[in-house]
C-alpha positions in Angstrom: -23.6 15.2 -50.7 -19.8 14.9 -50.6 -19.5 17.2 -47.5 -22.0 14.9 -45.6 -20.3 11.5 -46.6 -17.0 12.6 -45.3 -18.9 14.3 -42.1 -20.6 11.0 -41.6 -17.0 8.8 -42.1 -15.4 11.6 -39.7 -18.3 10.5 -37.1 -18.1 6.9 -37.6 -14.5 7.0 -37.0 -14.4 9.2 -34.1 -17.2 6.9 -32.5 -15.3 3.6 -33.1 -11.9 4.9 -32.3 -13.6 6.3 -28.7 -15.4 2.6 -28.4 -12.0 1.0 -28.0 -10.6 3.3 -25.1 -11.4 2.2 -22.0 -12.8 5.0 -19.0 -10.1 5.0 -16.2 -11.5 5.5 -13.0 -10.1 7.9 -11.0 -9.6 7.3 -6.7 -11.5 8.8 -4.5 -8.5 10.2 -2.7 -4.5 10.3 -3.5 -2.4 7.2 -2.7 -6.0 4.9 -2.5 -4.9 1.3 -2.5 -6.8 -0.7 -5.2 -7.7 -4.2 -4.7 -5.1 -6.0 -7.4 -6.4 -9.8 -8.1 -2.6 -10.5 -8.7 -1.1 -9.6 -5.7 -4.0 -9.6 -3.2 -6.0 -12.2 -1.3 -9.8 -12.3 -2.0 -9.7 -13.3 1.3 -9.6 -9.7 3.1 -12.0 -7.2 2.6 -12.0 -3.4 4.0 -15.2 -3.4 5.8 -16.1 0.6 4.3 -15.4 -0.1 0.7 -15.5 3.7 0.0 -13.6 4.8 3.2 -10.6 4.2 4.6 -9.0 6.9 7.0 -5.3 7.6 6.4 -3.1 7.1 9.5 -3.0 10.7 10.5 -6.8 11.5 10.7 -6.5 10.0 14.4 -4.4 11.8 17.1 -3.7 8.5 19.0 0.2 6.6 18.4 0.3 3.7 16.4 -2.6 1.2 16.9 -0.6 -2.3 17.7 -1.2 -4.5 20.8 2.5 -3.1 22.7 2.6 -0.5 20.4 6.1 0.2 18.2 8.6 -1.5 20.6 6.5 -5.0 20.3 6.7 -4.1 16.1 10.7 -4.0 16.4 10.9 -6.8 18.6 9.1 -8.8 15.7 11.8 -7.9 13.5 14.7 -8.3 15.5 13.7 -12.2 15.7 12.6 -12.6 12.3 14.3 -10.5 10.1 17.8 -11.8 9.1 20.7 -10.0 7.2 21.1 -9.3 3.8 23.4 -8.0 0.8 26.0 -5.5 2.9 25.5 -3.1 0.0 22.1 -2.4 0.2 21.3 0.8 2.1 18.1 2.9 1.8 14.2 2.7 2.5 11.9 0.2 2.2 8.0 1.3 2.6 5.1 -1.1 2.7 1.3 0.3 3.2 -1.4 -1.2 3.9 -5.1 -1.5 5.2 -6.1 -2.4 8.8 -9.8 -3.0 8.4 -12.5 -2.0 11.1 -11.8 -6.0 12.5 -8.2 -5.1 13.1 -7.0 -7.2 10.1 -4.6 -6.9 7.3 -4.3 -7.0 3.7 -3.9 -4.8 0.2 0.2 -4.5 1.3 2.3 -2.1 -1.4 6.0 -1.9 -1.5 7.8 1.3 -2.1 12.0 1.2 -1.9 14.4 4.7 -2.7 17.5 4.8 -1.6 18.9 7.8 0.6 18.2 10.3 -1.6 14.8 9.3 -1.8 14.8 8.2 -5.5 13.7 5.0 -6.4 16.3 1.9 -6.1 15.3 -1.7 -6.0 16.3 -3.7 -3.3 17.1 -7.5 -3.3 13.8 -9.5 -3.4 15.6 -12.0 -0.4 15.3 -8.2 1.5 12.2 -7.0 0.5 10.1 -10.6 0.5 11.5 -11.2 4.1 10.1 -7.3 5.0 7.1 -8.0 3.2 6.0 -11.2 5.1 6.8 -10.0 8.3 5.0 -7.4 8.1 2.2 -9.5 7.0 2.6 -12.0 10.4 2.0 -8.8 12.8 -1.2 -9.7 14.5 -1.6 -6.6 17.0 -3.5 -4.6 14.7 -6.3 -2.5 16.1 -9.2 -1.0 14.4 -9.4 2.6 14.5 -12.5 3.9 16.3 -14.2 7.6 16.3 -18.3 8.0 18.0 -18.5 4.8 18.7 -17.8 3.0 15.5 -14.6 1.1 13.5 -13.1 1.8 10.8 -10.8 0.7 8.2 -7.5 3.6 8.1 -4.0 3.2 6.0 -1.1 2.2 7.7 3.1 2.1 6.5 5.4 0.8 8.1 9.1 2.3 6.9 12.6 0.7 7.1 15.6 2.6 6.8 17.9 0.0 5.8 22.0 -0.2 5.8 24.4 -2.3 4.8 21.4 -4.5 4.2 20.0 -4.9 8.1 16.9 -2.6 9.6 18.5 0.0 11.2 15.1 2.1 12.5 11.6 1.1 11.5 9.1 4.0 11.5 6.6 5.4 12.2 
């Protein structure tokens, strides 16, 4: 009897401790961008919710209305200066849906080494919005149809001005 009141304790406490912990999901592939209520607009919307090509599934250059050198011309007129010490690499991803639009952007920033290094928000907030102005997005197609497909944009940054973006 004793044996089956401290089995049936061990259960009931196995169960309730398990009822508390909550199921992570897992993404469908590495690097997935999530849809973050905080920091995203409801107002974009991937138009494959379960797909999204990564930029390298497509053979074709970069898919922007004049292409890279109309991307750096963007910059050189809007960007502006910042702390002289800052050098390193600032990374912002993001998704260009199957209507050519934008949304979902993450920022990653190392430093030369490639380890992590926070930048100045004046730096990475002026990065950040530019990129989010660029309007010569197109939609990646394959047989006929669109599709949504992760893009980056990469700055290598010194003495706190864009020295190359890339791809």
């Amino acid at each position: 009897m004793m044996k089956n009141l401290i089995l049936l304790a061990s259960l009931i406490c196995l169960l309730a401790c398990n009822s508390n912990t909550q199921k992570k999901e897992l993404l469908s592939h590495v690097g997935d961008i999530v849809f973050d209520p905080k920091i995203d607009t409801a107002a974009f919307e991937p138009c494959h919710k379960d797909l999204a090509f990564q930029y390298y599934n497509f053979s074709d250059a970069i898919q922007y209305k004049g292409e890279k050198a109309k991307i750096r011309r963007e910059f050189e007129s809007k960007f502006r200066p910042t702390n002289k010490n800052e050098n390193g690499y600032v990374t912002i991803r993001f998704i260009v849906n199957c209507e050519g639009k934008t949304g979902w952007f993450r920022t990653i920033t190392m430093d030369k080494d490639y380890k992590h290094q926070l930048f100045s928000a004046e730096l990475t907030s002026q990065l950040l919005e530019i990129t989010k102005q660029l309007d010569g997005w197109q939609p990646k197609e394959f047989d006929g149809k669109r599709y949504d497909y992760y893009q980056y944009l990469t700055f290598k940054i010194t003495k706190g001005n864009i020295e190359d973006i890339m791809p």
